[in-house]
LOGU-661620 format. One record per residue (C-alpha): residue in one letter; residue number from 1; x, y, z. Coordinates in nm, 3 decimals. Example, Ala and Ser with C-alpha at 12.3 -4.5 7.8 and 13.67 -1.06 7.14 Angstrom:
REM LOGU-661620
   rest    nr         X         Y         Z
      A     1     1.230    -0.450     0.780
      S     2     1.367    -0.106     0.714
***
This chain:
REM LOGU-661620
   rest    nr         X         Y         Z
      X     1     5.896    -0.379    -1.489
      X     2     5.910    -0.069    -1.695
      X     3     5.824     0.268    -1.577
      X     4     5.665     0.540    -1.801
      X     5     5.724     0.872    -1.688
      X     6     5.451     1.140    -1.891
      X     7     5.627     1.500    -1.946
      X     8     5.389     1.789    -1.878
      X     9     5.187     1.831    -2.205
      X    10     5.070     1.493    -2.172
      X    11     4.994     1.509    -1.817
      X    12     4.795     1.809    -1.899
      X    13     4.613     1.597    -2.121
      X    14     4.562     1.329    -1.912
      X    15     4.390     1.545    -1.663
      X    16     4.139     1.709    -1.876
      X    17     4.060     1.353    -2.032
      X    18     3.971     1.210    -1.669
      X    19     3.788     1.593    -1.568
      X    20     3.570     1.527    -1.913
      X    21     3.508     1.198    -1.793
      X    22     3.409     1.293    -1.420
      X    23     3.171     1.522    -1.567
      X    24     3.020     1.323    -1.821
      X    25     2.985     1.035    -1.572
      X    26     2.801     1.293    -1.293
      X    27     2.543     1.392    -1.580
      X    28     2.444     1.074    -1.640
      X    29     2.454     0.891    -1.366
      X    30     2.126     0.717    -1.280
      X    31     2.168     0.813    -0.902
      X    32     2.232     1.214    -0.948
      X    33     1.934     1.398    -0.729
      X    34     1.658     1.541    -0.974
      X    35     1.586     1.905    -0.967
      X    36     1.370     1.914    -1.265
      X    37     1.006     1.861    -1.119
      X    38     0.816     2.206    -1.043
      X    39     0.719     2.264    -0.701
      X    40     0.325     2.250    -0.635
      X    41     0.025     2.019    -0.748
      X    42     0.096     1.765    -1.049
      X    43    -0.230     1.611    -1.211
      X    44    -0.167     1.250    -1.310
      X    45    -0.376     1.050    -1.541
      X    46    -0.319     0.664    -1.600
      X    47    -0.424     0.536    -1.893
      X    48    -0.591     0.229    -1.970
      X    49    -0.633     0.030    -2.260
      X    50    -1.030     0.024    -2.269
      X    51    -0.992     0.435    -2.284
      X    52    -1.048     0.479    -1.913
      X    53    -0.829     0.718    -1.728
      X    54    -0.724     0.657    -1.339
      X    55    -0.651     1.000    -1.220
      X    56    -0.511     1.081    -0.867
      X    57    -0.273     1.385    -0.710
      X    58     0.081     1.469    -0.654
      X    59     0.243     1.742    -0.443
      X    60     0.564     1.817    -0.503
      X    61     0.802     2.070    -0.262
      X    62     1.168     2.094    -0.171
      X    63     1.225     1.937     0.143
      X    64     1.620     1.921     0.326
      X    65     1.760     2.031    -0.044
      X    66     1.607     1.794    -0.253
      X    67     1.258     1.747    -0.431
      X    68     1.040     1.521    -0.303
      X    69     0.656     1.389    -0.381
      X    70     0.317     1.328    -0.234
      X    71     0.077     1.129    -0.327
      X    72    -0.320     1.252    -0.196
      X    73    -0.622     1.085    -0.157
      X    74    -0.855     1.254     0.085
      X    75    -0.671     1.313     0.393
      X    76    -0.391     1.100     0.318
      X    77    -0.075     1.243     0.161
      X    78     0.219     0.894     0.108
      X    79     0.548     1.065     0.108
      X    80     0.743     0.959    -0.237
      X    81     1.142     1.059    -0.177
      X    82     1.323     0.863    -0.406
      X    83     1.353     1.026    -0.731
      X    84     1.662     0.982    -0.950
      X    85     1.732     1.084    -1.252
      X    86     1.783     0.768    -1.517
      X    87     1.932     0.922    -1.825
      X    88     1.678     1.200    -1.993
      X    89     1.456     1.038    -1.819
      X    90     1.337     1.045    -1.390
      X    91     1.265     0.747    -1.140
      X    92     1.004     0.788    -0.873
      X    93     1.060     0.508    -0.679
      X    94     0.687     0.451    -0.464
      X    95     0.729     0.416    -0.118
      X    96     0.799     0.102     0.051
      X    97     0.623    -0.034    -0.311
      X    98     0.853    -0.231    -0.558
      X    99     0.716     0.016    -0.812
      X   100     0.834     0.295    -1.014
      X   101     0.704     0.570    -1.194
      X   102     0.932     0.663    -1.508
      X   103     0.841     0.972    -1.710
      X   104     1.020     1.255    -1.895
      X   105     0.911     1.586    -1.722
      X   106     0.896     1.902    -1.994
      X   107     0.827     2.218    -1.775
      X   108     0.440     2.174    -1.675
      X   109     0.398     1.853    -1.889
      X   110     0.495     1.497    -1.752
      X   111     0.472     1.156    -1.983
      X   112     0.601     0.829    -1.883
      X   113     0.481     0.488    -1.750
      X   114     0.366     0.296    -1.384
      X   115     0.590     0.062    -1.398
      X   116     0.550    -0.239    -1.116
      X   117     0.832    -0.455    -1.037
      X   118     0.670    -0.744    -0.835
      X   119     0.458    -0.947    -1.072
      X   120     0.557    -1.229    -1.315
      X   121     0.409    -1.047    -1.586
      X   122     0.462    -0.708    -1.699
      X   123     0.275    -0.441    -1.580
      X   124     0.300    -0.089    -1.736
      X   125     0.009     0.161    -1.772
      X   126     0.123     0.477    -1.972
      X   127     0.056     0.849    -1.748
      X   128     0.019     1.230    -1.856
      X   129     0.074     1.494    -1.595
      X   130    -0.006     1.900    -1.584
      X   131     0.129     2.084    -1.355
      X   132    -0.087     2.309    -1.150
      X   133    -0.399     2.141    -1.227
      X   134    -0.584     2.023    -0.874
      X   135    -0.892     1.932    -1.046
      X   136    -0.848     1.490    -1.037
      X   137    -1.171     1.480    -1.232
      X   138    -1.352     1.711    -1.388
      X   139    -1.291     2.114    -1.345
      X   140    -1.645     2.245    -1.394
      X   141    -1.864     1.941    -1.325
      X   142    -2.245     1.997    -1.358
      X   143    -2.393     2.012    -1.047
      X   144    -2.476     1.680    -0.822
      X   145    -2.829     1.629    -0.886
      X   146    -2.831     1.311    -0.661
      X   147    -2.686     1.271    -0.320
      X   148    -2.436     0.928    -0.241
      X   149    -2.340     1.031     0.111
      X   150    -2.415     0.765     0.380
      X   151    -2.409     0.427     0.435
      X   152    -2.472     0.145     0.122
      X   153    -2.523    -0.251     0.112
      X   154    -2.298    -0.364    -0.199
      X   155    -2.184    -0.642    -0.376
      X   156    -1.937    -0.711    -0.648
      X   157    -1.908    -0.954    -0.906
      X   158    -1.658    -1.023    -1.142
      X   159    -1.647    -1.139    -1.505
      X   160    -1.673    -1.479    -1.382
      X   161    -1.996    -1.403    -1.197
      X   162    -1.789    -1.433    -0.874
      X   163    -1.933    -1.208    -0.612
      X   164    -1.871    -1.063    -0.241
      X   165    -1.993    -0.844    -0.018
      X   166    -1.874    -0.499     0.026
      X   167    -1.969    -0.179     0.283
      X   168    -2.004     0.139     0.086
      X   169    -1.909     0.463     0.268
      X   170    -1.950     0.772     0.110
      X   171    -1.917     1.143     0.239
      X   172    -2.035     1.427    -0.008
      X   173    -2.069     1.817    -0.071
      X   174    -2.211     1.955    -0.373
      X   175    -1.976     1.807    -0.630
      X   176    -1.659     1.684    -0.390
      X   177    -1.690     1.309    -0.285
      X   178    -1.488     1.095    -0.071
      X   179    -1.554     0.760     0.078
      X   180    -1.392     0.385     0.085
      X   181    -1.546     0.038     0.034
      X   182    -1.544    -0.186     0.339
      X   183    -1.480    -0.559     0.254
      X   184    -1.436    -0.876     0.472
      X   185    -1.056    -0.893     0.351
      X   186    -0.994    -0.497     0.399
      X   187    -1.074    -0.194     0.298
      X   188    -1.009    -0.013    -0.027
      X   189    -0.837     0.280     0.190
      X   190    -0.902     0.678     0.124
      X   191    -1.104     0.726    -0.198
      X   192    -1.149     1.085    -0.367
      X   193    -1.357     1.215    -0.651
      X   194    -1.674     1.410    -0.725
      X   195    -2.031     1.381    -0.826
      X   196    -2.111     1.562    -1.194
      X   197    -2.502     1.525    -1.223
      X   198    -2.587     1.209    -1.111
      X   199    -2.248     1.062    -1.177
      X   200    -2.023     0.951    -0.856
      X   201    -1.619     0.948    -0.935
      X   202    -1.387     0.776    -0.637
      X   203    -0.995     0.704    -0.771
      X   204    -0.709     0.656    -0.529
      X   205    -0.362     0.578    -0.608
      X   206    -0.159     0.460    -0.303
      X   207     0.223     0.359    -0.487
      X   208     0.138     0.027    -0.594
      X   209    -0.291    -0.027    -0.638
      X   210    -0.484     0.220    -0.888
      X   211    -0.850     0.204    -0.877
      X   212    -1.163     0.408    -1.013
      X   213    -1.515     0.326    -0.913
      X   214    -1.815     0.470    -1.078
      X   215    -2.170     0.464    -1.043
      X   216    -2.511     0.624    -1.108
      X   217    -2.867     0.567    -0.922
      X   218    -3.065     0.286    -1.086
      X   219    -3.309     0.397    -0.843
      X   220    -3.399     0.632    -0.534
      X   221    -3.175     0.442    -0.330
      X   222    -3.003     0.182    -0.572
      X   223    -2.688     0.195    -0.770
      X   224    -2.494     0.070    -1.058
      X   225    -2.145     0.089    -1.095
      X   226    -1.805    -0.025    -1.234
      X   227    -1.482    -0.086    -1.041
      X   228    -1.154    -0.043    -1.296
      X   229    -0.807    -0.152    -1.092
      X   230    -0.493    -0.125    -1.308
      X   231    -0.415    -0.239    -1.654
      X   232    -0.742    -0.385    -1.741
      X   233    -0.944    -0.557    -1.423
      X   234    -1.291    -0.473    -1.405
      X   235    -1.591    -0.586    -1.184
      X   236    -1.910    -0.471    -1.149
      X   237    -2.097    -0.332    -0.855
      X   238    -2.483    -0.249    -0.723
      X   239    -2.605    -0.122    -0.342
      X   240    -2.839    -0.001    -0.161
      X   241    -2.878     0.234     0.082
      X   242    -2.837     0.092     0.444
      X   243    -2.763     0.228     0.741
      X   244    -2.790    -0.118     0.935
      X   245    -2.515    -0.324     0.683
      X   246    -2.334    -0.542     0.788
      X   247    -2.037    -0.761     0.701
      X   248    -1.907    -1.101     0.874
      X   249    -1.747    -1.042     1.231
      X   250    -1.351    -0.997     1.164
      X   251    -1.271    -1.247     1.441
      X   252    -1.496    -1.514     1.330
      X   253    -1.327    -1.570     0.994
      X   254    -0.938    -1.753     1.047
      X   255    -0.953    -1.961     1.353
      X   256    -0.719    -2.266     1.403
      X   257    -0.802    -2.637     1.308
      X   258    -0.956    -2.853     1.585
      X   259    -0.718    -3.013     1.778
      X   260    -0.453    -2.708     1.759
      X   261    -0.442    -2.429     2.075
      X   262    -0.115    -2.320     1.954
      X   263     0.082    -2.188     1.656
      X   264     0.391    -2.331     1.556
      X   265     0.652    -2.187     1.311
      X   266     1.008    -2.140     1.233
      X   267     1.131    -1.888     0.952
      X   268     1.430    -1.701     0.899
      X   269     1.445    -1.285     1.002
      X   270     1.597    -1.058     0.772
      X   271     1.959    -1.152     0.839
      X   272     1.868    -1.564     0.756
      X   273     1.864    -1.639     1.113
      X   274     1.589    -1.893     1.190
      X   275     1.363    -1.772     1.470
      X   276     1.072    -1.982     1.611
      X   277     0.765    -1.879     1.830
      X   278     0.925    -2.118     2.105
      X   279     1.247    -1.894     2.101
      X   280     1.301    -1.778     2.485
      X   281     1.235    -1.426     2.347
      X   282     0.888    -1.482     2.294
      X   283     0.840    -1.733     2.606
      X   284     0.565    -1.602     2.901
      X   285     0.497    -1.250     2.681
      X   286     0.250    -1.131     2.485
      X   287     0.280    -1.223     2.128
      X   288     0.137    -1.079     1.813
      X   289     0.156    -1.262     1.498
      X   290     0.149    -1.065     1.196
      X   291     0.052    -1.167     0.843
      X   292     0.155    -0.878     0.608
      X   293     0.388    -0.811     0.300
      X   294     0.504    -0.519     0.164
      X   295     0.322    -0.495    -0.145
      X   296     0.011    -0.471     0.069
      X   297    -0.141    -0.156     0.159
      X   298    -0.376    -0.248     0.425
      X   299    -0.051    -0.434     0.591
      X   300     0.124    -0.103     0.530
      X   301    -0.210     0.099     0.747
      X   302    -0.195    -0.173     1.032
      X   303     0.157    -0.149     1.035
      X   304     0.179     0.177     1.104
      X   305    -0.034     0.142     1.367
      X   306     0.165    -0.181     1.516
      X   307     0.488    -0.041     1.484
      X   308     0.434     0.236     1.746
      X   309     0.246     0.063     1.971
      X   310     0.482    -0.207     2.013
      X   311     0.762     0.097     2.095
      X   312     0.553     0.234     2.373
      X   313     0.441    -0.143     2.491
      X   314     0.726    -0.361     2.479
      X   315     0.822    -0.345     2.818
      X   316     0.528    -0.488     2.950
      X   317     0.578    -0.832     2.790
      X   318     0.462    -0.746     2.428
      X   319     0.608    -0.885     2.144
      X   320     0.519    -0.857     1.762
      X   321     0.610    -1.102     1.475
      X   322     0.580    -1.010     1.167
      X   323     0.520    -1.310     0.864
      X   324     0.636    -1.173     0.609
      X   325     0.473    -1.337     0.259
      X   326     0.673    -1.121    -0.049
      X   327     0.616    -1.176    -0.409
      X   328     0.922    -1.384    -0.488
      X   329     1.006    -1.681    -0.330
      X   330     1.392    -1.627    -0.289
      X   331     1.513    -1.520     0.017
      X   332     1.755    -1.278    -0.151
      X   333     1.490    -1.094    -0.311
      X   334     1.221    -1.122    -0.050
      X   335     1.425    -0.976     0.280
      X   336     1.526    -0.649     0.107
      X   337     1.128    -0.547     0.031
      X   338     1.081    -0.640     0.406
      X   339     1.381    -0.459     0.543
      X   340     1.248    -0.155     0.316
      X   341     0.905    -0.156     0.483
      X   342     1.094    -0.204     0.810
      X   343     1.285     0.155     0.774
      X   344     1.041     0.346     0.575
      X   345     0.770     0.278     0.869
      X   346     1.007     0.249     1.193
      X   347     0.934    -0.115     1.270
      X   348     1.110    -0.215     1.548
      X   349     1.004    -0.553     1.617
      X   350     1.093    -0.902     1.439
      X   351     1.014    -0.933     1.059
      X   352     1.097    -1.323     0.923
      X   353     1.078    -1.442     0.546
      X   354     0.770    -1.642     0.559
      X   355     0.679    -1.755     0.223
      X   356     0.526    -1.631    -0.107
      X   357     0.199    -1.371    -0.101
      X   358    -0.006    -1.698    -0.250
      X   359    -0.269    -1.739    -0.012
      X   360    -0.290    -2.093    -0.053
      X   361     0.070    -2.144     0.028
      X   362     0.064    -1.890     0.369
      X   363    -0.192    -2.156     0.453
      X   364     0.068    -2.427     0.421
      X   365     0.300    -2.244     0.622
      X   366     0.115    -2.233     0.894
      X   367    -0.087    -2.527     0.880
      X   368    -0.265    -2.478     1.206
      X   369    -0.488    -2.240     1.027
      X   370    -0.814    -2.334     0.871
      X   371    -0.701    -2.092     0.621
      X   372    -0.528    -1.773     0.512
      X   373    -0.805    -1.529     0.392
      X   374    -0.616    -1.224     0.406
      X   375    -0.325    -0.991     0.416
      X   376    -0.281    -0.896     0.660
      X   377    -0.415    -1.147     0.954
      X   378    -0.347    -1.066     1.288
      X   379    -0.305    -1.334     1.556
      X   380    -0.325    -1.261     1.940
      X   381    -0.112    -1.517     2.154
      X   382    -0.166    -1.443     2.527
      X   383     0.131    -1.540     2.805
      X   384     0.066    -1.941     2.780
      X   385     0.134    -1.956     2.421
      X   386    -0.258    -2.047     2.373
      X   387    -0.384    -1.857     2.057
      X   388    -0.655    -1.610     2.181
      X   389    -0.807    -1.432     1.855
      X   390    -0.724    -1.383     1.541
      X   391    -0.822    -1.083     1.300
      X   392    -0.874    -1.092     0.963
      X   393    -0.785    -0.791     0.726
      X   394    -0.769    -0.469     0.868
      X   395    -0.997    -0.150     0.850
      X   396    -0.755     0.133     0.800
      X   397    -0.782     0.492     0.900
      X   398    -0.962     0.547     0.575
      X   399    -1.289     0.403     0.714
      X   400    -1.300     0.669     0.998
      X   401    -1.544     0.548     1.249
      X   402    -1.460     0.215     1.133
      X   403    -1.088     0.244     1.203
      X   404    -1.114     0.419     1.512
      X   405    -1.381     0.134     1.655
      X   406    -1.104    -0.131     1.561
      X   407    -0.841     0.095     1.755
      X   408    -1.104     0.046     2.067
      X   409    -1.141    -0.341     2.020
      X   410    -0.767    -0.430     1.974
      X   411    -0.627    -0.165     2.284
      X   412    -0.960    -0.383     2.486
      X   413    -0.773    -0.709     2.374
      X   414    -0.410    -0.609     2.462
      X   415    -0.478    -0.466     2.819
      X   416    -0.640    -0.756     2.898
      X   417    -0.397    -1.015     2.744
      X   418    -0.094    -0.805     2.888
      X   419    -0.252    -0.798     3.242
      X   420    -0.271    -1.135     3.269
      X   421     0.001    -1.332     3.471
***
């Protein structure tokens, strides 16, 4: 072996060659902390191809030395702390969401694309952004000449003539507007917007869904409207006022096959470890079966109400499963979104790889079910083993009375399966 010994000049060199390198590397790197965004409110507009523009809020602040995002809708603010910078460009990586939002920030102007990472086709809707502008519609809208708040009977139909029923909330004062849609599968979570004449605006943006519903009064107490969600999905809408609508009872919906008291399942947890429902873990407690996946945001809601409750429970015999069904069907790809979702909301209890987010194939994977409806579905197992009730969707804290009415019914159905011997 030969041995090259460098005299001092080229040392010298050497050094300032790898220091220029260091340097270079740092400035570039796609994981170096972004400093660049401007603290306060950050108007973003998505834009769609037929013209229309999905606008919702962003907050941005310095929090523990580094800059980090919210988004708002109504009373909601979804903490967004992942922002790198990716060459000249910066990475807003959306919650527990395997979505991004990529844009070039130039002092109070922002321009990129919503990028989402969990679909077999390629979804990208181009954004603007202002700084400083808090206005998500309109600045100086006329004023509201009709009045949406209360309770509306609505149904929505898409371009195939497919329709379903829907519960229209809506809350208003003078121009500002807030409200959600109610639907047998969930709820369209925390809506914002305003009314300009007789024009009602609601968008939200929650990470990974972007939606904008309009409508005007085809009547004293009718109205027609549009839903736009995304890249280009559109239905249309009508109601009418009523305080007495209603939709399908929740625990009427997903029931089990005759002949079946019992639900049977094996699927491996995060770590590829197969765990079954007839595990001694689970055996004589109180077991809740979850149906959820991370790119869902009514699963995201009802697990943020699971997750604590399970903490302050467990020691009374509770446990909580959650069936995880993830966009890709590979184990390799579908256990890091979980585990994600498991630290970004605390989740304590068992998550398992469960299948794909395909309805039709949850059903197959638990083929005890008449069907799988919804993400998520919530299944109560009492001490036996014997399948007691089972939920479907999940009215979120964005309903208000709704939510809190669900809160009642479910804390009703735990004390008394948990008090049972």
């Amino acid at each position: 072996m030969n041995t090259y010994v460098l005299n001092t000049p080229a040392k010298l060199i050497l050094l300032l060659v790898l220091a220029l390198t260091q340097l270079i590397t740092s400035c570039t790197s796609s994981t170096s902390e972004d400093t660049s965004l401007k603290p306060g409110t950050w108007r973003v507009g998505l834009q769609r191809a037929d013209g229309k523009e999905i606008p919702f809020i962003m907050e941005a602040e310095a929090k523990d030395g580094k800059t980090v995002l919210y988004l708002v809708n109504d009373e909601e603010r979804i903490l967004v702390d992942d922002i790198k910078q990716d060459g000249d460009s910066l990475k807003i990586r959306l919650h527990i969401f395997d979505a991004d939002l990529i844009a070039k920030v130039d002092g109070d102007k922002m321009a990129g694309r919503f990028v989402r990472n969990d679909l077999d086709y390629r979804y990208s809707l181009p954004f603007t952004a202002a700084h400083g502008n808090k206005n998500r519609f309109e600045a100086n809208p006329a004023p509201a000449t009709f009045n949406f708040d209360g309770k509306w009977e609505v149904v929505f139909t898409d371009k195939d003539g497919k329709s379903y029923n829907s519960i229209g909330v809506f809350a208003q004062k003078d121009n500002y507007a807030t409200g959600t849609f109610l639907t047998e599968t969930g709820d369209y979570r925390y809506l914002e917007g305003q009314v300009a004449g007789n024009e009602l605006k609601l968008s939200t943006f929650d990470g990974n869904h972007a939606y904008l519903f309009t409508a005007t009064p085809a009547g004293d107490s009718i109205l027609s409207g549009n839903f736009y969600s995304g890249m280009d999905y559109i239905e249309t809408w009508t109601a009418k006022r009523n305080a007495d609508a209603q939709l399908a009872s929740a625990d009427t919906l997903t029931y089990l096959k005759p002949g079946y008291e019992t639900l049977n399942f094996t699927f491996p947890n995060l770590e590829g470890k197969p765990v079954s429902l007839t595990d001694d873990k689970y055996k004589g407690k109180v077991v809740i079966v979850q149906l959820v996946g991370s790119w869902c945001p009514n699963c995201m809601d009802e697990t943020k109400f699971l997750a604590p409750y399970y903490d302050k429970n467990k020691d009374r015999g509770l446990e909580i499963i959650g069936l995880g069904f993830e966009r890709s069907p590979e184990f390799e790809k579908a256990a890091p979104r979980l585990q994600k979702m498991q630290e970004r909301l605390n989740v304590n209890y068992d998550l398992l790889v469960a299948g794909t987010s395909d309805k039709k194939a949850a059903a197959k994977a638990l083929p005890a079910l008449n069907h799988v409806l919804s993400f998520p579905t919530t299944i109560f197992i009492g001490r036996d083993g014997k399948v007691r009730k089972i939920h479907t969707g999940f009215s979120g804290p964005g309903t208000g009375k709704y939510y809190e009415e669900w809160v009642t019914d479910f804390n009703k159905t735990m004390e008394q399966l948990l008090a049972e011997k």
